[in-house]
N, C-alpha and C positions, 0 to 999 in steps of 0.2 A: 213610791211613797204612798202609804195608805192615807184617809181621811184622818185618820187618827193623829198623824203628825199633823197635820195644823191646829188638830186640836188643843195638843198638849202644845204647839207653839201660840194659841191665843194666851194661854196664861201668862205668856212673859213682856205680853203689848203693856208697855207704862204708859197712862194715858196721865200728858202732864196738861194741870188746873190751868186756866189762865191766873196770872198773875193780878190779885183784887186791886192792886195802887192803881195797872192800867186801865180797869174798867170804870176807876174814878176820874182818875183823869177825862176817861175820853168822857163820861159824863158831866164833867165842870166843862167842857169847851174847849181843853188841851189838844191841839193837831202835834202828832207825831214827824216831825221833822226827818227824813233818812239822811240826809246827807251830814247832818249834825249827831243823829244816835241819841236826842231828845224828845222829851214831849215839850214844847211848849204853847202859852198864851201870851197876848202881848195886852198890858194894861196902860190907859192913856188920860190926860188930862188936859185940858186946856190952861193955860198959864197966860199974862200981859203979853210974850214975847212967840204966842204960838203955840201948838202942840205938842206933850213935852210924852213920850213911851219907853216903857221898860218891860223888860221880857222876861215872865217868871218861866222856870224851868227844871224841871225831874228829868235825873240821868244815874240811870244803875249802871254801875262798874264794878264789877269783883263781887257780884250778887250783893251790892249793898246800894240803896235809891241814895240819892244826895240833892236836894231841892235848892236852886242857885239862884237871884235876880241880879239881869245885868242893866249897869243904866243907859244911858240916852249915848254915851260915847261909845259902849258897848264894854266897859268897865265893869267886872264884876264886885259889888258891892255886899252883894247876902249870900253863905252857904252853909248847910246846915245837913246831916243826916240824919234820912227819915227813918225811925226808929219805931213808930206807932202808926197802923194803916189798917184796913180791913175791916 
């Protein structure tokens, strides 16, 4: 094979973007979780009876992000797809 074949085989490299939702994310403080397939953050407050956290969360499936928070029992209460990013 001549030089020439890599060359016409550079044209067919698709060099894919990063995905702009993750570099927001990791820019607001979201840690990527592997074993869940998440980004999340955990948001916390003090309450009378202690500590009380809930875990906001972005997770793409079927190339669509869907932003979820779950609460203190690990109940999902909020889900929503993200539709507007970038």
């Amino acid at each position: 094979m001549g030089w020439w074949k890599d060359w016409i085989d550079s044209f067919n490299n698709v060099v894919e973007l990063p995905d702009p939702l993750i570099t927001e994310l990791h820019s607001k403080g979201y840690s990527y979780d592997e074993e869940k397939e998440w980004w999340v953050r955990v948001w916390s407050t003090d309450t009378p009876e202690g500590k009380e956290e809930v875990l906001e969360v972005y997770k793409k499936e079927d190339d669509k992000w869907r932003q979820m928070m779950y609460g203190k029992d690990g109940e999902l209460f909020y889900e929503s797809e993200v539709t507007n990013y970038d």
